[in-house]
Each structure stands twice: as C-alpha cells, then as structure tokens.
DRENLOKOL-424286 format. One line per field, with one value per residue (C-alpha): residue number from 1; residue in one letter; chain; x, z, y. Coordinates in Angstrom, 2 decimals. Each point is the difference from the previous one (the first is absolute). Layout:
<atoms>
nr	c(NUM, ...)
rest	c(A, ...)
kette	c(A, ...)
px	c(X, ...)
pz	c(Z, ...)
py	c(Y, ...)
</atoms>
This chain:
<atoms>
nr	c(1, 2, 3, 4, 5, 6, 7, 8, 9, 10, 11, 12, 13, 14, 15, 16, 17, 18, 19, 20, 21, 22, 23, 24, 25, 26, 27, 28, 29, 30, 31, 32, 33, 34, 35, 36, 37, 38, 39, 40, 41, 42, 43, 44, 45, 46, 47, 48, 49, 50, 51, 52, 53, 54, 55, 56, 57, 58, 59, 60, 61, 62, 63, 64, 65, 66, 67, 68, 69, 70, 71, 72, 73, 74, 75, 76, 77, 78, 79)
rest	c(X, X, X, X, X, X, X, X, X, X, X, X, X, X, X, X, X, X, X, X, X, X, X, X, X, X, X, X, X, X, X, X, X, X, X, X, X, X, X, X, X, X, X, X, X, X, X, X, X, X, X, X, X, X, X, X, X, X, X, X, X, X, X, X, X, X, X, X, X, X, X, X, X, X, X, X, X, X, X)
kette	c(A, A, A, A, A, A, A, A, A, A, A, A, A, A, A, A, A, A, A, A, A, A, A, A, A, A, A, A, A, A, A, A, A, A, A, A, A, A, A, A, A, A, A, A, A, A, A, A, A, A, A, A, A, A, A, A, A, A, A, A, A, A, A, A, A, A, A, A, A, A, A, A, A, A, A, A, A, A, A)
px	c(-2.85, -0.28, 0.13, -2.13, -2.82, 0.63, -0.43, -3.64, -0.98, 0.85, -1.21, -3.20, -0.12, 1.28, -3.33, -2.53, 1.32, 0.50, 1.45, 3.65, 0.48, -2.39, 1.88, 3.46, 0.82, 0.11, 3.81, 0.13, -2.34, 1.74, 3.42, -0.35, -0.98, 3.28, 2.02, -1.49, 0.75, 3.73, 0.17, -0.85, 2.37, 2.89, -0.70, -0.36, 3.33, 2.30, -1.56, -1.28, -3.23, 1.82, 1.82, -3.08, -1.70, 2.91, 0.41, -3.75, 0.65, 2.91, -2.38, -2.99, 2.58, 2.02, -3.47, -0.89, 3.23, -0.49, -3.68, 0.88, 2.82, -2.39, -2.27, 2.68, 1.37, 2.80, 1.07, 2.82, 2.76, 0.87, 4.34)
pz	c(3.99, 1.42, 3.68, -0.34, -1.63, 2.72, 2.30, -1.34, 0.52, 3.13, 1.21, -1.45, 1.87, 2.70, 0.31, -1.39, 2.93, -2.27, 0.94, 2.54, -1.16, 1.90, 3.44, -1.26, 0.83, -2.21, -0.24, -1.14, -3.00, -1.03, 0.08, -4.12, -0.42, 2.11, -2.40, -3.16, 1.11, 0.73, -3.33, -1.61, 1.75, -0.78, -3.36, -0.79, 1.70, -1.53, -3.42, -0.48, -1.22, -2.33, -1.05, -0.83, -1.76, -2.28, -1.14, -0.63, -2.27, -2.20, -0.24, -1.59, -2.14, -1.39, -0.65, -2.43, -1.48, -0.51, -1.55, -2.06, -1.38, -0.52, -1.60, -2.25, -0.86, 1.08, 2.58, 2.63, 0.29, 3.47, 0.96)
py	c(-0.36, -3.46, 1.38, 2.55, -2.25, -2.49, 2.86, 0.75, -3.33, -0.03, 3.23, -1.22, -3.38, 2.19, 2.70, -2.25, -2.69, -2.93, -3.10, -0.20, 3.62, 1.42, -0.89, 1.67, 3.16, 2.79, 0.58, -3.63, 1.16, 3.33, -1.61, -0.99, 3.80, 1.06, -2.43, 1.65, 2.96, -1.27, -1.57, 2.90, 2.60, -2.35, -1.04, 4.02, 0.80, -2.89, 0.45, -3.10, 1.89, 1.61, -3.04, -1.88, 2.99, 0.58, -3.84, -0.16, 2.97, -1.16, -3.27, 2.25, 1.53, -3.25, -1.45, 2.92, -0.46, -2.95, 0.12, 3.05, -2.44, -3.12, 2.82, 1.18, -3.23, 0.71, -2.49, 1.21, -2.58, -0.21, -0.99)
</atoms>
C-alpha cells in the first residue's frame, strides 16, 4: 500500500511538473507501481495474504470470547 501511495504522489509531482520530479523520466515514476504490483503477486502466491487474513480473524473471534466472558462473568483462566 505504501508503494503504491508513494507512486501517486509521484505521478502527480510527475504531470503537474512539480519540483526535481518533473526532469525524471517516466519509468523512474512508475517503478513504485511495478513494485506494488510485485508485492502483490507474491504475497498472493506464498500466502502471506492469507496468513494475515486468518490471524486477524482468530483475533476478532478471541476478543468476542473474551467480552462474551467479561459479559457473563465468567472470566476464562488462561495456562
């Protein structure tokens, strides 16, 4: 996400000629779009995606738990 908001900065330095930008060339200023895109193809094929979307889930859940617990009175001794 990082790259490709640095990449829409630049672009826009890039078209509305801002600053040292404006004397770069334009592969120089799509590179961060090319390394999104890079990120993104290897994050979805080594599962790091999924990874990341599965831990955030078991978070969401264990904090339910845990509030239904609190909520209960109940409170879930942990080893």
């Amino acid at each position: 996400m990082y790259l490709l908001a640095i990449g829409i900065v630049l672009l826009l330095l890039k078209f509305l000629e801002i600053g040292p930008v404006a004397a770069w060339d334009w592969w120089v200023v799509l590179v961060p779009f090319a390394l999104a895109v890079a990120w993104w193809a290897w994050a979805d094929a080594s599962g790091y995606t999924r990874r990341k979307a599965m831990a955030r889930e078991d978070q969401r859940r264990q904090t339910r738990i845990d509030r239904s617990h609190a909520a209960l009175g109940t409170k879930r001794k942990r080893p």
